[in-house]
One Martini backbone bead per residue (centre of mass of N, CA, C, O) as a GRO file, in nm:
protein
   84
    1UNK     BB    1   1.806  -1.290  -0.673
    2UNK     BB    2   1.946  -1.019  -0.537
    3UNK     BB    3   1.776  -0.840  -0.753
    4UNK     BB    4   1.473  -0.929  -0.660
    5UNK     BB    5   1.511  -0.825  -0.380
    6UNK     BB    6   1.568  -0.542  -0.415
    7UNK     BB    7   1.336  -0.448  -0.527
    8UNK     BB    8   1.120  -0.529  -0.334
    9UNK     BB    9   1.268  -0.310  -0.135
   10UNK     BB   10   1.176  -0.066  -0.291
   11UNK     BB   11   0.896  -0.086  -0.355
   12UNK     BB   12   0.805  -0.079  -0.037
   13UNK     BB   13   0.960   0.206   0.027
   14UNK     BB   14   0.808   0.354  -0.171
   15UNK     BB   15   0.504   0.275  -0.141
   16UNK     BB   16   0.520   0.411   0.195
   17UNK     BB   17   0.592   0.676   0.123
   18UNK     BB   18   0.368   0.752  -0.039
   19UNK     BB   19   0.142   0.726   0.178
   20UNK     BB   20   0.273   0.913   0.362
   21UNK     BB   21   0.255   1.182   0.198
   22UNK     BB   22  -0.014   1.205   0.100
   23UNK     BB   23  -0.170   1.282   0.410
   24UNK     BB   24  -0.078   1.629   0.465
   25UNK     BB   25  -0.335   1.809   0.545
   26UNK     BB   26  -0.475   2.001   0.695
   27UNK     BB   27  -0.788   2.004   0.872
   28UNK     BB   28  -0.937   2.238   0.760
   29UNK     BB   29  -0.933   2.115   0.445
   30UNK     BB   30  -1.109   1.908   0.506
   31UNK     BB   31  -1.366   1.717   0.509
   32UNK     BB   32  -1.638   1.547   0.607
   33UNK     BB   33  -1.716   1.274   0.696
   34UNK     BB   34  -1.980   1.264   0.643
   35UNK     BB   35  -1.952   1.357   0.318
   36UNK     BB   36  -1.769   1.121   0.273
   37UNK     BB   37  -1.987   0.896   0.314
   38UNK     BB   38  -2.178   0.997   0.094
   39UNK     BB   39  -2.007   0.971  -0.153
   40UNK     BB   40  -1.914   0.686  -0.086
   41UNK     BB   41  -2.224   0.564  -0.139
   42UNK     BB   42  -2.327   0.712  -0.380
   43UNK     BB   43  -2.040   0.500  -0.521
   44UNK     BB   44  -2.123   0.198  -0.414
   45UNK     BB   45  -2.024   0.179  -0.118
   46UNK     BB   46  -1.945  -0.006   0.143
   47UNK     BB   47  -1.915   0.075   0.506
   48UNK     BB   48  -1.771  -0.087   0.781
   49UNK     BB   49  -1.495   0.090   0.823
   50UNK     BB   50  -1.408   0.394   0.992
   51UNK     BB   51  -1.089   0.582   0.973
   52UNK     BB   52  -0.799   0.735   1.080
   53UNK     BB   53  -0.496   0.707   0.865
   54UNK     BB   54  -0.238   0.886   0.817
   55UNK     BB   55  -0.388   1.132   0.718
   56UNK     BB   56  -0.647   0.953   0.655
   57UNK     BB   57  -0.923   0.789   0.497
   58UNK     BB   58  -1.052   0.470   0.613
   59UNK     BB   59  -1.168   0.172   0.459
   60UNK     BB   60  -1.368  -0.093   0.516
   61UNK     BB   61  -1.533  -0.292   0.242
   62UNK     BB   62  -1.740  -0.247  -0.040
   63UNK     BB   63  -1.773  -0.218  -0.347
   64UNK     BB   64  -1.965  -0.178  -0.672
   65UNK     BB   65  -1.902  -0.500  -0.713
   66UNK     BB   66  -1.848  -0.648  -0.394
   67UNK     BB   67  -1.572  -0.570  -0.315
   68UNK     BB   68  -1.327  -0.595  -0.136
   69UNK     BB   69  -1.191  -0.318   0.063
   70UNK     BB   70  -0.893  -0.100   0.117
   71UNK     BB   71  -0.880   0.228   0.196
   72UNK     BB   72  -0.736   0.526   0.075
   73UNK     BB   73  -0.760   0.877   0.137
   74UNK     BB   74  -0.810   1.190   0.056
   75UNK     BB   75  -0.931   1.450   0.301
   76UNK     BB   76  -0.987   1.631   0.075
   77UNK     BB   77  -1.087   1.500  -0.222
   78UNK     BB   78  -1.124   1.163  -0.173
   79UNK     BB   79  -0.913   1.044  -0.322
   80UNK     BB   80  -0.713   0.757  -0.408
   81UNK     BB   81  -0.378   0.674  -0.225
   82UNK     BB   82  -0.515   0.328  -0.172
   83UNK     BB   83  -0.452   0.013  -0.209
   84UNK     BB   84  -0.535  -0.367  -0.063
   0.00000   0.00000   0.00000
């Protein structure tokens, strides 16, 4: 029992790092706001909350099969780097 716990404590770890180290992108190099919600609106996306956390993108709304997400991207690329 021991040792699946140490595991879920790595994985928590190791997840948490890949997280923050993914958006870490000079704001020069960034997207606009806006062009980045044009795009993500166009893959049929509904964005109900967007805010910038941890040098990324993140939205809270609902995917192009209307499941709620929250999401991480890369405001570089626009690709996701998390979601929950």
């Amino acid at each position: 029992m021991k040792s699946i716990s140490t595991v879920l404590i790595i994985l928590a770890i190791s997840s948490a790092a890949m997280a923050g180290t993914a958006c870490n992108a000079p704001k020069d190099k960034w997207m606009t706001e806006s062009d980045f919600k044009k795009d993500l609106t166009a893959k049929g996306y509904q964005i109900k909350t967007f805010k910038v956390s941890h040098g990324c993108y993140e939205i809270y709304g609902l995917n192009h099969v209307g499941k709620r997400v929250e999401i991480y991207f890369d405001p570089v690329t626009g690709e996701p780097v998390e979601s929950k």
